[in-house]
One Martini backbone bead per residue (centre of mass of N, CA, C, O) as a GRO file, in nm:
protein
  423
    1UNK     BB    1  -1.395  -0.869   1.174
    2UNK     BB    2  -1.127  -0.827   1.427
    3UNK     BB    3  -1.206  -0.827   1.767
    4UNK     BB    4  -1.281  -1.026   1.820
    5UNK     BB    5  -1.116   1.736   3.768
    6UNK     BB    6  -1.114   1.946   3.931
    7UNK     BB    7  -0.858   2.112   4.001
    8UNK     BB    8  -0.595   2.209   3.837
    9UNK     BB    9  -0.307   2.236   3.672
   10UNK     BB   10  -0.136   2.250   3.399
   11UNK     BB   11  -0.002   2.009   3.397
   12UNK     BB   12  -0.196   1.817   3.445
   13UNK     BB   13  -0.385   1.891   3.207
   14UNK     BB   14  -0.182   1.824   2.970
   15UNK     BB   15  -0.133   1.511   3.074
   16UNK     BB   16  -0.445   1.436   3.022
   17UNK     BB   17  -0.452   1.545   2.711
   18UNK     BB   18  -0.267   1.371   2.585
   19UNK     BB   19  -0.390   1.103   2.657
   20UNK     BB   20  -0.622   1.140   2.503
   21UNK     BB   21  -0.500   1.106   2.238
   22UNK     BB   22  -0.364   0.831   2.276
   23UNK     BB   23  -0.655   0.704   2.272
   24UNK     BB   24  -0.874   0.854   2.101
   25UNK     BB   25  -0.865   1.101   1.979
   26UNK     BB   26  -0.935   1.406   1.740
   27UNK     BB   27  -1.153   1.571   1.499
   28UNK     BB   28  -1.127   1.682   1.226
   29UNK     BB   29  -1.177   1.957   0.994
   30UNK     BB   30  -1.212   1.739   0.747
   31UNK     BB   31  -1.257   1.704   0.364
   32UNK     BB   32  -1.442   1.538   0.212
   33UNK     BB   33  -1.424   1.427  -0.157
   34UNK     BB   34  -1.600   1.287  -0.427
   35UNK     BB   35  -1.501   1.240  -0.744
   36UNK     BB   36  -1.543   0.907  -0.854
   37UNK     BB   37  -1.782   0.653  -0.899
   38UNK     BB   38  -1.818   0.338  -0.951
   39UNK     BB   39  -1.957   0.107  -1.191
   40UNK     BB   40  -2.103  -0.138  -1.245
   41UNK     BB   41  -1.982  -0.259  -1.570
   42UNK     BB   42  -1.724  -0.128  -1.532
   43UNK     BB   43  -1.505  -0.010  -1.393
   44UNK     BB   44  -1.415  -0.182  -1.075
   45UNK     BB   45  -1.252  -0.201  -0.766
   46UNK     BB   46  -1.006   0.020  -0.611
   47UNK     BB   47  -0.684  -0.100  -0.481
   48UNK     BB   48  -0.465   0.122  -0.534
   49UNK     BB   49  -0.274   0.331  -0.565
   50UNK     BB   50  -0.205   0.631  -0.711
   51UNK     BB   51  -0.107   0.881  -0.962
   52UNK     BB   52   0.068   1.163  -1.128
   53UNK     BB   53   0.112   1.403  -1.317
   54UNK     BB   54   0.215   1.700  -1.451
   55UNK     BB   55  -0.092   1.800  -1.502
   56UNK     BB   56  -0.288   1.640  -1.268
   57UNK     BB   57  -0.354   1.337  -1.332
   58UNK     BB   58  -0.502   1.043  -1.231
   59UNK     BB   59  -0.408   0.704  -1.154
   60UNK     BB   60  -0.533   0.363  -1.192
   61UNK     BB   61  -0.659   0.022  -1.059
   62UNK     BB   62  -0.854  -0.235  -1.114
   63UNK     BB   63  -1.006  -0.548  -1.017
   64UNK     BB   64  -1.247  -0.470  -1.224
   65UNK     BB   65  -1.360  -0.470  -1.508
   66UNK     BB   66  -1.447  -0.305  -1.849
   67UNK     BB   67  -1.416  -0.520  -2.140
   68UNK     BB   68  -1.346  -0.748  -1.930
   69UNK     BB   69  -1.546  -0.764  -1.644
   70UNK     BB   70  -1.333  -0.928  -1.418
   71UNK     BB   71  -0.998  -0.806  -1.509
   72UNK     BB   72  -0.952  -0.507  -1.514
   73UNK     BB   73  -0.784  -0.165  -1.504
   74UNK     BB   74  -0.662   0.123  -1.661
   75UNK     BB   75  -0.691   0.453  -1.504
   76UNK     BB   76  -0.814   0.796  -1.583
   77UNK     BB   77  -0.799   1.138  -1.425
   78UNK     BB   78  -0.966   1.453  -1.564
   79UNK     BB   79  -1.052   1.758  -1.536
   80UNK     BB   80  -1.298   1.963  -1.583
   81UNK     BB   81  -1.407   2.233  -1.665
   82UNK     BB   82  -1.666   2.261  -1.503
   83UNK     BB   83  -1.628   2.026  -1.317
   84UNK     BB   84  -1.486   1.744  -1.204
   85UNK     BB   85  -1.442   1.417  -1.321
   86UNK     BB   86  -1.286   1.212  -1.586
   87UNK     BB   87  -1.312   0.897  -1.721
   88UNK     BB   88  -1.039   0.683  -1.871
   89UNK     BB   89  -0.957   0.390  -2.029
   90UNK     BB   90  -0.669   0.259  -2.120
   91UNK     BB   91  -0.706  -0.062  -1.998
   92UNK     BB   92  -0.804  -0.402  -2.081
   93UNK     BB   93  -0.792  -0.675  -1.973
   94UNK     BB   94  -0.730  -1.035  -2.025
   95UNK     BB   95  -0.856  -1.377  -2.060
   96UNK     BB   96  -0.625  -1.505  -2.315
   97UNK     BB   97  -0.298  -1.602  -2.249
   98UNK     BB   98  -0.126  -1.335  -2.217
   99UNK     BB   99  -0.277  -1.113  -2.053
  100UNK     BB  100  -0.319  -0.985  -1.781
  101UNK     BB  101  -0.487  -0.997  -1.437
  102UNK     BB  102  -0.570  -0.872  -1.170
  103UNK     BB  103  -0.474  -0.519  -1.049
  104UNK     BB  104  -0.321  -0.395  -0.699
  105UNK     BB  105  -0.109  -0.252  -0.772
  106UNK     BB  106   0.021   0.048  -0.822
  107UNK     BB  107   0.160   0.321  -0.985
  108UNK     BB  108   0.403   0.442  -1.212
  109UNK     BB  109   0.670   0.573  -1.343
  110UNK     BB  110   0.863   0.740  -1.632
  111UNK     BB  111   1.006   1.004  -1.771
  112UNK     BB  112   0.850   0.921  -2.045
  113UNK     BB  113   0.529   0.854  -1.961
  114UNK     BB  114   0.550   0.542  -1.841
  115UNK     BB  115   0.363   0.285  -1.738
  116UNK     BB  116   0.364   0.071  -1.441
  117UNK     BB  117   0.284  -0.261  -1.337
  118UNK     BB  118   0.054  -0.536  -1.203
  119UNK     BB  119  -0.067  -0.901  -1.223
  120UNK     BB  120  -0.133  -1.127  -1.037
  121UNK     BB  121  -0.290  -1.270  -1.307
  122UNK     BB  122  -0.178  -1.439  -1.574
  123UNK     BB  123  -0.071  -1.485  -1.881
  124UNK     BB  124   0.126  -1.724  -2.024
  125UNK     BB  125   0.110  -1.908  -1.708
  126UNK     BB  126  -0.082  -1.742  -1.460
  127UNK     BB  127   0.129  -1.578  -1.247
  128UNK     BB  128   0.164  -1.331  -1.365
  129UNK     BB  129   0.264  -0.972  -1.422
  130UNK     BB  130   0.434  -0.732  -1.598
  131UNK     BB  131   0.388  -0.382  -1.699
  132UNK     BB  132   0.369  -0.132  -2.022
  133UNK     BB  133   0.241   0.196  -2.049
  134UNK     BB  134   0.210   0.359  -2.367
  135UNK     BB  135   0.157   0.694  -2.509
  136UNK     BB  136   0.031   0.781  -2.780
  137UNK     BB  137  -0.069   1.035  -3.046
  138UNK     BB  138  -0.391   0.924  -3.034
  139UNK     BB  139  -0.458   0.849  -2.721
  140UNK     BB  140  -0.350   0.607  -2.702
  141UNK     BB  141  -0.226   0.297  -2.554
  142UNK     BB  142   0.023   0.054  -2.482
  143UNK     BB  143   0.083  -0.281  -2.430
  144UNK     BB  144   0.351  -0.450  -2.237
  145UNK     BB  145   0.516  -0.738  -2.170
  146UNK     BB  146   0.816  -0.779  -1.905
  147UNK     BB  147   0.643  -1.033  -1.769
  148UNK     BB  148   0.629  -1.350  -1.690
  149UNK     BB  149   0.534  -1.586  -1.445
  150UNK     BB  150   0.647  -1.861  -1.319
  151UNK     BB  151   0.592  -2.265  -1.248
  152UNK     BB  152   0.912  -2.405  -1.242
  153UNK     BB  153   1.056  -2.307  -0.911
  154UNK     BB  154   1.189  -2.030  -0.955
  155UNK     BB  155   0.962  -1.843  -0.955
  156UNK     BB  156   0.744  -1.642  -0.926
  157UNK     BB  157   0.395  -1.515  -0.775
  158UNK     BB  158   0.201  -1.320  -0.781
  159UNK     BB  159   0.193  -0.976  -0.786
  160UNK     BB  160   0.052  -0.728  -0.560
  161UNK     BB  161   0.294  -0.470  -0.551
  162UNK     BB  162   0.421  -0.253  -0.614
  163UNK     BB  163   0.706  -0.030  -0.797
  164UNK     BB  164   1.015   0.009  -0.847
  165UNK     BB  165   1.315   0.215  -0.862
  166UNK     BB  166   1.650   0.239  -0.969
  167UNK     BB  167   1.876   0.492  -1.098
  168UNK     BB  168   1.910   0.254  -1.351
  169UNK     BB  169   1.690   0.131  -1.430
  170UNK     BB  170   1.542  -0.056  -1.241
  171UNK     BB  171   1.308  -0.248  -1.113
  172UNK     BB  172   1.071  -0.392  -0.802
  173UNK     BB  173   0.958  -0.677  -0.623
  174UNK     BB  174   0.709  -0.857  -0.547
  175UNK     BB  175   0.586  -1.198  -0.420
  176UNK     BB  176   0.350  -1.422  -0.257
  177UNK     BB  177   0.508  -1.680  -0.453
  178UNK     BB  178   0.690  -1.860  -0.476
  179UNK     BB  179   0.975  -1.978  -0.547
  180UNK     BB  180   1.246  -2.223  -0.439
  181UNK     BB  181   1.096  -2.311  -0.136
  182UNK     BB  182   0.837  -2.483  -0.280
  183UNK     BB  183   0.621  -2.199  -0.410
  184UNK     BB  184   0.501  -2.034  -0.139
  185UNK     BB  185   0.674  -1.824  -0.042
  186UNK     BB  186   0.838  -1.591  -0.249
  187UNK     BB  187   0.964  -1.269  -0.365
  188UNK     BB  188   1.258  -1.082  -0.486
  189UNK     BB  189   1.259  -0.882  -0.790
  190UNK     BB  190   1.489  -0.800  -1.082
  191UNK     BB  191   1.415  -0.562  -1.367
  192UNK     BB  192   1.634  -0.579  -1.662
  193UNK     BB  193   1.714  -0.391  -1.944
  194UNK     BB  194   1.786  -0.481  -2.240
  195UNK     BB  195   1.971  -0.411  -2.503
  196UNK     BB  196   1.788  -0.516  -2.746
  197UNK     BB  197   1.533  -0.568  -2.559
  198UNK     BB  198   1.370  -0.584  -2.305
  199UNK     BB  199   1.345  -0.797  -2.037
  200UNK     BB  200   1.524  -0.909  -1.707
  201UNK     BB  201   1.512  -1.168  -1.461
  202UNK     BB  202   1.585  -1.146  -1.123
  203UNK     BB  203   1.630  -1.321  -0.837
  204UNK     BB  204   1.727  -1.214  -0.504
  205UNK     BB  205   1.482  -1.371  -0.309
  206UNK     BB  206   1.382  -1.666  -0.120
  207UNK     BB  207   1.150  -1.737   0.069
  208UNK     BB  208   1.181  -2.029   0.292
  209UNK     BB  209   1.506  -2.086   0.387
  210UNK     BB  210   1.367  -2.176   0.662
  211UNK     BB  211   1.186  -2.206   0.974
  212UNK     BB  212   1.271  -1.871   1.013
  213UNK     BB  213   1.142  -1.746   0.753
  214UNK     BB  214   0.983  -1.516   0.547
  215UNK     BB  215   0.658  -1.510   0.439
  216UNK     BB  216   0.443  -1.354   0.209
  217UNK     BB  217   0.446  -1.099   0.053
  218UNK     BB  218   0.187  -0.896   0.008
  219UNK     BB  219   0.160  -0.551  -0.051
  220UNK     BB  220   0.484  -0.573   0.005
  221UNK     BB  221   0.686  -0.385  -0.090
  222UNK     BB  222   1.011  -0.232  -0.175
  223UNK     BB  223   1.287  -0.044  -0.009
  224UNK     BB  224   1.523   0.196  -0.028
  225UNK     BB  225   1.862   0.285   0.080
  226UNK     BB  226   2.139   0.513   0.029
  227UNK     BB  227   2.290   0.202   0.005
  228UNK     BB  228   2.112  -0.027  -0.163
  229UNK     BB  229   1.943  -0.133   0.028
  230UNK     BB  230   1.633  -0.351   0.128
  231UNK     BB  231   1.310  -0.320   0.228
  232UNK     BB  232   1.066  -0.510   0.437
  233UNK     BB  233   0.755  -0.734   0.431
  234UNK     BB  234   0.594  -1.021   0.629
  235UNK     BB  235   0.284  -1.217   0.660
  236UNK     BB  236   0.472  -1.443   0.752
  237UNK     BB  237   0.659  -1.608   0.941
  238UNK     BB  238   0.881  -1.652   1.128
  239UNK     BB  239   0.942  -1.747   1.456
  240UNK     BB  240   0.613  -1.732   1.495
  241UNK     BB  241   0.450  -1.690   1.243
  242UNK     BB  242   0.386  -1.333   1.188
  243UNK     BB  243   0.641  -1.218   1.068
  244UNK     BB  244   0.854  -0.975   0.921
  245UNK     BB  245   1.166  -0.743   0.887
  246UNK     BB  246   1.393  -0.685   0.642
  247UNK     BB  247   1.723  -0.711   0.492
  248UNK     BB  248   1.892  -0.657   0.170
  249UNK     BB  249   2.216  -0.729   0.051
  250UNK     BB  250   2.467  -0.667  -0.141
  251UNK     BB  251   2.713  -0.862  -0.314
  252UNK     BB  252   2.947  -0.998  -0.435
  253UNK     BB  253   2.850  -1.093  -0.784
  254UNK     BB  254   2.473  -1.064  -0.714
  255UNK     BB  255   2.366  -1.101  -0.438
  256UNK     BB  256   2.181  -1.184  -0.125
  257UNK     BB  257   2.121  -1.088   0.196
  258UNK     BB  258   1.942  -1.167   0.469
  259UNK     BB  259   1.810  -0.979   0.714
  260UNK     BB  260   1.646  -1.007   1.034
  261UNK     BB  261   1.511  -0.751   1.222
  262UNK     BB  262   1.217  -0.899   1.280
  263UNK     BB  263   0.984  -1.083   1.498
  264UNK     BB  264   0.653  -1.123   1.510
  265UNK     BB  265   0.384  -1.132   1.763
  266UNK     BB  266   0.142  -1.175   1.956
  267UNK     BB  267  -0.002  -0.900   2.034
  268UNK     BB  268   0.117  -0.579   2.094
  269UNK     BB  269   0.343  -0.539   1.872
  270UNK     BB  270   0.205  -0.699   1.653
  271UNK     BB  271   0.096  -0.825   1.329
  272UNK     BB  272   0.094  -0.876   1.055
  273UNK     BB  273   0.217  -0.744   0.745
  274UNK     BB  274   0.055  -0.551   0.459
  275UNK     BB  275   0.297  -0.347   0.442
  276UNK     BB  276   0.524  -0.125   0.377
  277UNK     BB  277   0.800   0.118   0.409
  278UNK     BB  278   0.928   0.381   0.569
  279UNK     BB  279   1.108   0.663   0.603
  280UNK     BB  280   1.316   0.866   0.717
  281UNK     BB  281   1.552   1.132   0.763
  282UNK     BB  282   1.709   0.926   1.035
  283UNK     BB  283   1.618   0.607   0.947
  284UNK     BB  284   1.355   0.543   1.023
  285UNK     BB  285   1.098   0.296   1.042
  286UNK     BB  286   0.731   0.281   0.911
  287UNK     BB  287   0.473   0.072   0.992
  288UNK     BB  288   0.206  -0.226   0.976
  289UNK     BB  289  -0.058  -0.381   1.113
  290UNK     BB  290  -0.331  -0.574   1.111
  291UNK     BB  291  -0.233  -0.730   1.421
  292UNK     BB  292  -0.288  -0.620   1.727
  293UNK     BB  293  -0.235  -0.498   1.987
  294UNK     BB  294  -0.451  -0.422   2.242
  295UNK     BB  295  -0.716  -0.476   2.024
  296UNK     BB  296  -0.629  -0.637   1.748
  297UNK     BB  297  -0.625  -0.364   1.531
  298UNK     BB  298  -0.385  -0.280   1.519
  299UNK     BB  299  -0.049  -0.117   1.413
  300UNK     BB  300   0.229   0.122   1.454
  301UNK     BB  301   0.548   0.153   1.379
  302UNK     BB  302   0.856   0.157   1.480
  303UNK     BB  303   1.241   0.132   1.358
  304UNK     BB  304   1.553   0.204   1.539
  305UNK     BB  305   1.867   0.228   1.493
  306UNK     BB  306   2.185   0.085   1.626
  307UNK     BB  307   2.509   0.063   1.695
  308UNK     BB  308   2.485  -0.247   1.699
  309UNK     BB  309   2.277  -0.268   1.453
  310UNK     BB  310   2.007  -0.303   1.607
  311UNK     BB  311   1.684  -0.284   1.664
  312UNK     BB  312   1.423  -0.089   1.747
  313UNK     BB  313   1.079  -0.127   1.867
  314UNK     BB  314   0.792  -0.011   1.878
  315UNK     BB  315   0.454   0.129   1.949
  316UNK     BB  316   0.267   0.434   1.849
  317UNK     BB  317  -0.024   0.293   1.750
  318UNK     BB  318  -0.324   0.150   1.855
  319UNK     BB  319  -0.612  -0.001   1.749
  320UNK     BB  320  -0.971  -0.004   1.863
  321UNK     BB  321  -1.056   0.224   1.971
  322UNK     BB  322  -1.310   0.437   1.984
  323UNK     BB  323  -1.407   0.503   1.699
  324UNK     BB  324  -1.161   0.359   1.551
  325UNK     BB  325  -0.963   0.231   1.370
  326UNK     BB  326  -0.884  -0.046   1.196
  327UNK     BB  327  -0.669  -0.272   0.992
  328UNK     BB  328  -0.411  -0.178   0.852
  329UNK     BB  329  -0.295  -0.214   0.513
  330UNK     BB  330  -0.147   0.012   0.407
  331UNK     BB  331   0.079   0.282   0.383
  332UNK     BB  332   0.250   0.513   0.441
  333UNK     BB  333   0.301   0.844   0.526
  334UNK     BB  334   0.439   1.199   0.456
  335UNK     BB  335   0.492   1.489   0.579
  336UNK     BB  336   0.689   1.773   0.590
  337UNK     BB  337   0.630   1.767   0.919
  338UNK     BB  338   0.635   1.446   0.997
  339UNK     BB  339   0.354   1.304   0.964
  340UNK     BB  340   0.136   1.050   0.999
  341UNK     BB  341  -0.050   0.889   0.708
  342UNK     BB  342  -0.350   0.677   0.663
  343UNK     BB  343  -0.535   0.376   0.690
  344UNK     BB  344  -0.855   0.214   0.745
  345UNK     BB  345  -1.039  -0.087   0.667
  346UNK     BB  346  -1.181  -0.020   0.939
  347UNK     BB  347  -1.402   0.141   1.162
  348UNK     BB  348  -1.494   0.390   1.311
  349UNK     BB  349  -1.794   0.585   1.293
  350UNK     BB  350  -1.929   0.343   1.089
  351UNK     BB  351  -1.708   0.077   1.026
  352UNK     BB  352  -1.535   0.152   0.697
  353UNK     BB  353  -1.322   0.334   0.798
  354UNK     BB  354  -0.995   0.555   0.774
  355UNK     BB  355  -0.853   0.803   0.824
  356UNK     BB  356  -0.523   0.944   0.933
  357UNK     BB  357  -0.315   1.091   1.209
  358UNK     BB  358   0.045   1.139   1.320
  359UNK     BB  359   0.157   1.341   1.597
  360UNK     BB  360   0.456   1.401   1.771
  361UNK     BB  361   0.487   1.511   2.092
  362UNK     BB  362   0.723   1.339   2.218
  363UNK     BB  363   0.861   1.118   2.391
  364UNK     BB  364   0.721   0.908   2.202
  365UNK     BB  365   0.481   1.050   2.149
  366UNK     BB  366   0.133   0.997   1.949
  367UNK     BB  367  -0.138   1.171   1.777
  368UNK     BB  368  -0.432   1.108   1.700
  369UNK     BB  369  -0.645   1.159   1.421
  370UNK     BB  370  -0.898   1.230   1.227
  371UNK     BB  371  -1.029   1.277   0.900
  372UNK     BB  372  -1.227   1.026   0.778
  373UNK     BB  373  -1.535   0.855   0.828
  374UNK     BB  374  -1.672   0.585   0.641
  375UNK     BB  375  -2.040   0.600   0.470
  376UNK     BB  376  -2.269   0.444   0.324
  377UNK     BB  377  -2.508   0.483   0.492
  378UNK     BB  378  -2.527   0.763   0.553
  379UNK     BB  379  -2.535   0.867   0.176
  380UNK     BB  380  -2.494   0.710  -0.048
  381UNK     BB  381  -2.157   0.824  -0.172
  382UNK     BB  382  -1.962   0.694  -0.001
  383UNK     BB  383  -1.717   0.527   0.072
  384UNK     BB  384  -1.522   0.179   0.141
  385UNK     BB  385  -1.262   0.008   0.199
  386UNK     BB  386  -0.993   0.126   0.205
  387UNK     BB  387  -0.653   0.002   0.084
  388UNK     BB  388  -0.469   0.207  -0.029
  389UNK     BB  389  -0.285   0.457  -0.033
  390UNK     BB  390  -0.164   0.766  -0.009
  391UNK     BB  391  -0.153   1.107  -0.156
  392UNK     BB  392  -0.019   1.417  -0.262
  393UNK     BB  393  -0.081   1.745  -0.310
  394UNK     BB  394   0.105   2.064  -0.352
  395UNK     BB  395  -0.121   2.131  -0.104
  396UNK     BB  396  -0.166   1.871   0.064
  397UNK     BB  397  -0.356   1.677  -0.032
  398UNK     BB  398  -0.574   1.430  -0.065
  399UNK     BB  399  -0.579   1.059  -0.163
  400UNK     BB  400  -0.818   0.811  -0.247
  401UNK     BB  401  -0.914   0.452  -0.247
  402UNK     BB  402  -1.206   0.261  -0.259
  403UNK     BB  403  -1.337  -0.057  -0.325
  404UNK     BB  404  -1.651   0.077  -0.205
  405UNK     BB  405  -1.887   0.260  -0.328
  406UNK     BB  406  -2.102   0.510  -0.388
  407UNK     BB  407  -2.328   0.648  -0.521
  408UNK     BB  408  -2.451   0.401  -0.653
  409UNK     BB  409  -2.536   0.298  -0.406
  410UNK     BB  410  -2.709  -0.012  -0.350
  411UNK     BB  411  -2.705  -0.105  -0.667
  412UNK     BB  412  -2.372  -0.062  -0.763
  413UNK     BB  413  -2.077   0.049  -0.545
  414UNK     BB  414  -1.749   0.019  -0.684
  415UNK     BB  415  -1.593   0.257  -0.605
  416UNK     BB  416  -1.340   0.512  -0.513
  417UNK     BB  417  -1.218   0.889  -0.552
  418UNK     BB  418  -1.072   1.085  -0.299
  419UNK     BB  419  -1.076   1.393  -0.111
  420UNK     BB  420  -0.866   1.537   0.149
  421UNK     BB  421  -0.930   1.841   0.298
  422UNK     BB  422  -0.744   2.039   0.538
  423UNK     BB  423  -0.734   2.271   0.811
   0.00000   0.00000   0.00000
């Protein structure tokens, strides 16, 4: 990891009070449980985020093991009668010529309830896939390949990071290589269903188009604003060479625009951003950084529009301090009164990772709360380096899945599914 008094008045207490969850945090009496630990040689290392159906079932991909043990599932979690949840692989990858395999961002639906999602590597080119999983009345899944991703110079590679839907029912996502740039600049691309049957692809935009271009979108999936433009983050490129948060605009034709709106540069406002973006309901976007801040170890930050145009960067809160959170990789959320919570790789009081809570204070002042330090090594049963995003229950509660730990650890550990209630 890269760490590389006296009498007071009223005000004074609370000046005092404030600065100290700016600096340090709080510890919530949130309960962590263990739903599910993953088992070497069966699914193992969940690193995308969740997602729930109508029923209360969660769903989520791994990036190793199945029926071809290297390769990754999509799996299904289930409530027991009893208590408890029951695991069942949907669909096992294959490095077969055909199938992707290693498959890392999270899962969607559609109306119909079927699940789309990503495969870094496999393929009909080797160069991952768009893929969609259909469940039938047997309760087998049926999986279709929607792109094979190719190296012919025009097409992107490797997609990482989630997709997305726009209200035409058309896909969206990005690759962290390819592209017509060179080959390893990455893409923003968009899938729209044929009308005889199929996807068609078209590439919206090729990162690597200056030498002060944003490349290689990480994990970080595009979010659309309600006039149907596009924002996202690179880990690499711009100005500084330490990414970007950009804008694609659509134009007249089919074409697309890309405006710079940020870029990262190494010290306090953070840099490397391997997360996607989030808006508020005032058009505010908040993202995270994986190094930088105070302590080098990432930042959470604000980008809030103005009136000319351009856009003003904030942060919210530098990870690293004592006993905090370090490099937060995935994306955040919102819960309905305003908070944002989110994960971090690294850190916390057993330095295996944490949950986190940012409740903002006013005057631009937010406070962290921890609701959760992971520790395999406390209990032998906790998850540790959570990855993936949270998301919530209609009760409020979180869920999110760790790479790592696990009941089995420490004869073969291979990640969880927890569950986090709010005090």
């Amino acid at each position: 990891m890269r760490r590389k008094k006296n009498s007071l008045g009223l005000t004074a207490v609370l000046a005092i009070f404030i600065a100290a969850l700016l600096l340090t945090g709080v510890h919530a009496a949130a309960q962590e449980k263990v739903l599910y630990s993953f088992m070497y040689g069966n699914a193992y290392g969940p690193s995308g985020s969740l997602v729930f159906d109508a029923a209360g079932n969660l769903y989520g991909v791994t990036g190793e093991g199945g029926a071809y043990p290297l390769y990754g599932t999509v799996f299904e979690l289930s409530r027991k009668g009893g208590g408890g949840w029951a695991e069942k692989v949907l669909h096992s990858f294959n490095k077969d010529g055909k199938d992707g395999y290693s498959p890392n961002g999270g899962l969607i639906f559609d109306a119909a309830g079927n699940l789309y999602g990503t495969t870094v590597d496999g393929g009909f080119y080797g160069w991952g896939t768009v893929f969609e999983l259909s469940p039938g009345a047997d309760g087998r899944w049926k999986e279709t390949i929607l792109h094979n991703f190719n190296d012919d110079g025009t097409d992107g590679q490797q997609p990482l990071a989630s997709l997305i839907w726009d209200a035409a029912g058309n896909l969206y996502g990005t690759t962290i290589n390819g592209g017509a740039n060179g080959g390893a600049d990455g893409t923003v691309f968009e899938l729209t269903p044929a009308t005889g049957g199929g996807w068609t692809e078209k590439i919206l935009y090729n990162f690597g188009s200056s030498s002060v271009d944003g490349t290689n979108p990480e994990a970080a999936s595009v979010i659309f604003d309600a006039t149907g433009n596009l924002y996202g983050t690179t880990a690499g490129g711009g100005a500084y060479g330490q990414g970007i948060v950009f804008e694609l605009t659509p134009q007249a034709g089919g074409n697309w625009t890309e405006t710079v709106l940020y870029n990262f540069n190494t010290g306090a406002e953070g840099y490397s951003s391997d997360a996607g973006l989030i808006f508020d309901a005032a058009g505010n976007l908040y993202g995270t950084t994986f190094f930088g801040g105070q302590h080098d170890d990432g930042t959470v930050f604000e980008m809030a529009p103005q009136p000319s145009g351009s856009w003003t960067y904030t942060v919210l809160h530098s990870f690293g301090a004592t006993k905090d959170g370090a490099h937060p990789y995935a994306s955040l959320i919102f819960d309905p009164a305003g908070n944002l919570y989110g994960t971090t790789n690294w850190g916390g009081a057993y330095d295996n990772g944490t949950v986190f809570k940012l409740t903002s204070l006013g005057g631009g002042n937010w406070a962290e709360t921890f609701l959760h330090s992971f520790s395999w090594e406390r209990d032998g049963k906790d998850g540790y380096l959570p990855q993936g995003s949270l998301i919530f229950d209609a009760s409020g509660n979180l869920y999110g899945t760790t790479i790592w730990g696990g009941g089995y650890y420490p004869i073969s550990g291979s990640g969880t599914v927890f569950e986090i209630k709010q005090p």
